[in-house]
Residue, then its C-alpha position, 0 to 999 in steps of 0.5 A: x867962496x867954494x871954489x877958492x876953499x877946495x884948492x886951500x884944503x887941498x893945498x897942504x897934502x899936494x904940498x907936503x908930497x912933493x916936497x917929499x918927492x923933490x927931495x933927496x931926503x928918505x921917503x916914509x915908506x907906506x906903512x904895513x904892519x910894523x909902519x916905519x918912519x924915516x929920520x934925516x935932517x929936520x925930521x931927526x931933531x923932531x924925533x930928539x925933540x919928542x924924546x926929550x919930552x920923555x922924562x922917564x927915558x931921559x933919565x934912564x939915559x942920564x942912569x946909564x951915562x953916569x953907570x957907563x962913566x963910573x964903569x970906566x973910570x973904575x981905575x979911579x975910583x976904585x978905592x983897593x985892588x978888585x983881586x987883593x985877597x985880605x984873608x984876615x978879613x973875608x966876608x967882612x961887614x960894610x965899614x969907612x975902609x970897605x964901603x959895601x964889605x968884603x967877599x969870601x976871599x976878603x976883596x973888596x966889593x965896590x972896588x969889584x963891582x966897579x970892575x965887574x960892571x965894565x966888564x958886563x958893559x962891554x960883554x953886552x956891547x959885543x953880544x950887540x956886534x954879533x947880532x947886528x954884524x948877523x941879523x943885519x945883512x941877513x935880514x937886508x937880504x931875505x927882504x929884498x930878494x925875496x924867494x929862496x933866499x928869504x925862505x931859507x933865512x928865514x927858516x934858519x931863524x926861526x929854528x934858533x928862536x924855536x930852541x930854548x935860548x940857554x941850551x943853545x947858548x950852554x951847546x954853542x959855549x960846550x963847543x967853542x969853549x968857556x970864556x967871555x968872548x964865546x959866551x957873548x958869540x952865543x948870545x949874539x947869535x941867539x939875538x940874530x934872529x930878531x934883527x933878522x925879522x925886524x929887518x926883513x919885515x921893515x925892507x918888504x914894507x919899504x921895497x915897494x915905494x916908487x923910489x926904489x923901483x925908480x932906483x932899481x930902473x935906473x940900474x943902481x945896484x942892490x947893494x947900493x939900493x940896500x945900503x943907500x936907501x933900504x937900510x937908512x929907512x930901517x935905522x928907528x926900528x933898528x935902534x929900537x930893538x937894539x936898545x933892548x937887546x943890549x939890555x937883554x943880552x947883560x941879562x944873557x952875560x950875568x946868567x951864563x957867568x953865574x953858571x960858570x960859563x962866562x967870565x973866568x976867573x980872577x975876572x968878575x962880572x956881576x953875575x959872577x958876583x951873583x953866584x959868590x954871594x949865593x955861595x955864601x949867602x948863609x955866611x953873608x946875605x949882603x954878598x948877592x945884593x950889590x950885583x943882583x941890584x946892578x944887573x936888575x937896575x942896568x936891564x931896567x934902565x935899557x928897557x926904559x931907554x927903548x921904550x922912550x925911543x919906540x914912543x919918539x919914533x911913533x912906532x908901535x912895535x910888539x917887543 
């Protein structure tokens, strides 16, 4: 009985490493600090499958659909023109004929909430652009060269992380110029940091496997080790992040706009919604409550969203 026992309790691990080895499928890295798993095929739908089992973050996803959809159909369901001004009836109550009252100049303020959220949305998603279209290859790089290119690098993220966020954000907008777009450059570049050291951390951890040494062996360009085999492996932690900082970086856009920094007028967004109603929060204290519930909601829903992913992919990352 002993001698036909070891080989069966030994049997599943021999197993499942060769499977891994024969196949063309990413391999698991062998974890560090910050383990990373990898997600192709099968392995994918199991990760789907265990977020679905997380009901908190389902919904979130289901919140932010429903938002993003509203967002964009705003045309349609729009009920007056976002920048009409009805001077007769400036900060008007909640009425059949204006839903959530009226600002200061008497438009309407479903009809720009509506508006203003697409235009959050979108500003959050550009600030994303940037901090991937940065942090990404910057941290691919410094990973997997190592030496002064990682020295360097590095040391350029950690002194923007080192300064207060929205002074370098306030300094980047004095020098390019207000506007949306160069508020959400700003934000982007103050995000880069983190996706560089995600990145980085991840490509050490993954640099070391057989398979890479094997590739690198056999003559496969860098590039094509990074992008073909580094890069894929550090997607979970990637989304991760990602989810997060889109939350973060509407945060970033609502506090910039409501400083004046970001969107300009007649062109609203929630946290230029924000600053109208605190303009005129002793005339009206229902004008702040409407984007300030948004922003507060979206950001939470984000957050959820994140932590659902970081609980499927079974990665325990510090935030």
């Amino acid at each position: 009985m002993s001698s036909t026992d070891k080989p069966r309790a030994a049997e599943p691990a021999v197993d499942r490493w060769a499977v891994w080895q024969r196949s063309d499928a990413f391999e698991v890295p062998a974890p560090v600090s910050e383990g990373v798993e990898t997600y192709r095929g099968g392995a994918f739908r199991q990760m789907v499958q265990r977020f679905m089992r997380e009901r908190a973050a389902v919904a979130a996803v289901c919140a932010l659909l429903l938002l993003t959809a509203a967002a964009l159909a705003a045309p349609l369901l729009a009920t007056h023109d976002p920048n009409a001004a009805d001077f007769s009836a400036p900060l008007a109550g909640r009425s059949a004929d204006h839903w959530l009252g009226t600002d200061q100049l008497g438009r309407d303020t479903f009809s720009r909430l509506l508006f203003a959220g697409r235009v959050s949305l979108l500003a959050a998603v550009q600030a994303l652009g940037v901090a991937l279209m940065i942090g990404v290859p910057l941290g691919l790089l410094a990973g997997y060269f190592r030496g002064k290119i990682d020295s360097i690098i590095s040391a350029v993220a950690d002194g923007i992380m080192a300064l207060p966020a929205l002074l370098l954000a306030v300094a980047i907008i004095g020098a390019t110029g207000a506007g949306l777009t160069n508020a959400m450059i700003a934000v982007g570049v103050l995000f880069a940091p983190r996706f560089i050291r995600l990145i980085r951390a991840t490509v050490i951890s993954i640099r070391e496997n057989a398979y890479i040494a094997a590739a690198v062996t056999a003559g496969t360009p860098p590039t094509r080790i990074m992008l073909r085999h580094v890069l894929p492996n550090a997607l979970p932690p990637l989304l991760v992040q990602a989810a997060f900082t889109t939350g973060f970086a509407m945060l970033a856009e609502a506090s910039l706009s409501f400083l004046g920094l970001g969107v300009q007028a007649p062109q609203a967004s929630w946290g230029s919604m924000l600053n109208d109603g605190y303009a005129n929060a002793n005339r009206s204290s229902f004008l702040a409550i409407p984007p300030g519930v948004a922003i507060a909601l979206t950001v939470l829903l984000f957050n959820v969203f994140g932590d659902g992913l970081r609980a499927a992919i079974g990665r325990e990352e510090r935030r």
